[in-house]
C-alpha positions as CSV (number, residue, x, y, z in Angstrom):
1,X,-21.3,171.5,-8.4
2,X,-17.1,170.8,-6.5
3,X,-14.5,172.0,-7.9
4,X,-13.8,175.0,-9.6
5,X,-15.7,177.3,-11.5
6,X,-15.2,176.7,-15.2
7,X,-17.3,179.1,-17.6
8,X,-18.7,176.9,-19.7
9,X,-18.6,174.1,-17.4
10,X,-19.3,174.6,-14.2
11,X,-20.5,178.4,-13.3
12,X,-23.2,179.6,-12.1
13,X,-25.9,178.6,-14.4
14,X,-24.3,175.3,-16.1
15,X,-23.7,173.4,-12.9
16,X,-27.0,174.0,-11.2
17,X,-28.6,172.9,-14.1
18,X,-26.2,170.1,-15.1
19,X,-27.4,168.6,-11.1
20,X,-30.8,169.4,-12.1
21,X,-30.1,167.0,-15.3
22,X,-28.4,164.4,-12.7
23,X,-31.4,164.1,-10.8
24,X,-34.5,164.3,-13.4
25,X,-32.7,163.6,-16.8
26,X,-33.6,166.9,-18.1
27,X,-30.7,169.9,-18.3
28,X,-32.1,172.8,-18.8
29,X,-29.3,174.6,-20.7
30,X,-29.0,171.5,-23.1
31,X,-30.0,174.0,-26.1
32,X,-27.3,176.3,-25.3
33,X,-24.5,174.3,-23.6
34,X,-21.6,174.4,-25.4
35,X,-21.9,178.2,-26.7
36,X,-19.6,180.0,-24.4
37,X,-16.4,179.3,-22.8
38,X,-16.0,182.5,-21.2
39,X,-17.5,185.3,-19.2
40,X,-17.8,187.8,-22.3
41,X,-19.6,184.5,-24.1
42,X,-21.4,183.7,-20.9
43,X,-22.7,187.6,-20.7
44,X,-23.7,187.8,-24.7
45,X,-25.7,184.7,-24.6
46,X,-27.0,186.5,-21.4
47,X,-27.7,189.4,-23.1
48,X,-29.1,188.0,-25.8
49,X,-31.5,186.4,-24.2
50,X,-32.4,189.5,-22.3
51,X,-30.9,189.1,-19.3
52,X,-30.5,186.4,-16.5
53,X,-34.1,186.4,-15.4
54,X,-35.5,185.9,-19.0
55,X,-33.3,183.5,-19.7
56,X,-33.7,181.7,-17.1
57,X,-37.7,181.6,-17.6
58,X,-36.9,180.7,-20.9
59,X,-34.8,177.8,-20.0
60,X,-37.4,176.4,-17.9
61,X,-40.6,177.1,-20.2
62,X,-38.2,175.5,-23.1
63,X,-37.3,172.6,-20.9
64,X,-41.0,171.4,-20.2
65,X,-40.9,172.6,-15.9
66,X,-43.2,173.9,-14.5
67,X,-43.3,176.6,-11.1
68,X,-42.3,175.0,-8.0
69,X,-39.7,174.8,-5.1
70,X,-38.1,172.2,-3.1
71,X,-35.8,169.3,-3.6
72,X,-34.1,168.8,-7.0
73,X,-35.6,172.2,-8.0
74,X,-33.8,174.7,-10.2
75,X,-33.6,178.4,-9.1
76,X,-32.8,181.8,-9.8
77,X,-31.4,183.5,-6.9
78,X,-30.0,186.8,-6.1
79,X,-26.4,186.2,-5.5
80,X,-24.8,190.3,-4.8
81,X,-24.3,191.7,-8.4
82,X,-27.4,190.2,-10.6
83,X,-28.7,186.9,-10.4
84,X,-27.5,183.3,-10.9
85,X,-28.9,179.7,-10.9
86,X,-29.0,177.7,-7.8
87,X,-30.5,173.6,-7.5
88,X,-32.8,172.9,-4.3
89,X,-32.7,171.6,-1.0
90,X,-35.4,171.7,0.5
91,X,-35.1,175.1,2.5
92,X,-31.4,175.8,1.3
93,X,-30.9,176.7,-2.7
94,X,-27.2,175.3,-3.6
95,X,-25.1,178.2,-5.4
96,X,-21.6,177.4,-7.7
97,X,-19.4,179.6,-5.8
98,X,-15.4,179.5,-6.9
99,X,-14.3,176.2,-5.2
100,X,-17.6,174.9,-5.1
101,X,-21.1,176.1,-3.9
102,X,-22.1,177.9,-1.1
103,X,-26.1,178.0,0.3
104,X,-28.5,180.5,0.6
105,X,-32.4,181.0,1.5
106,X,-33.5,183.3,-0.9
107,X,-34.9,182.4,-4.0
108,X,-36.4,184.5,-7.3
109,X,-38.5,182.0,-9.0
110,X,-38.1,177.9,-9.1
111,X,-38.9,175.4,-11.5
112,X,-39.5,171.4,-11.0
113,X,-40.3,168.3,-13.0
């Protein structure tokens, strides 16, 4: 989740999930890592995929989680202008932010092992 954000890489979806794979050895984006190495790739594999919230079901559902919050979970949170992944804290959600993440309470829906 440091450094900077990296479409691709480290943004708001792949680094979330590539913790999530740190901690349970299961990345949710494994079938579609790799695909996009920019925000126009980013937003068609989005849009594809019909939208950040489906996809991000969809990620889940494909990677075996089931519903559930809390530590080592992975998120979908509000962030401003849509919606973006986020990996649990407990109380606090972990957001990639530019140089970074940054925190925030609110959370959509969350998955866990």
């Amino acid at each position: 989740m440091g450094g900077p954000f990296v479409w691709g890489l480290s943004d708001c979806c792949s680094a979330p999930c590539a913790a999530f794979a740190a901690l349970h050895v299961i990345d949710p984006m494994e079938r579609v890592r790799g695909t996009y190495d920019d925000r126009t790739g980013a937003r068609r594999l989005i849009q594809r995929m019909g939208g950040l919230r489906i996809f991000a079901h969809r990620l889940a559902h494909d990677a075996g989680l089931r519903s559930g919050g809390g530590l080592g979970a992975i998120g979908l949170i509000p962030n401003g202008k849509g919606f973006s992944l986020a990996i649990g804290l407990g109380d606090l959600w972990a957001a990639k932010a530019d140089a970074g993440f940054s925190f925030v309470t609110e959370v959509e829906a969350a998955w866990c092992v």
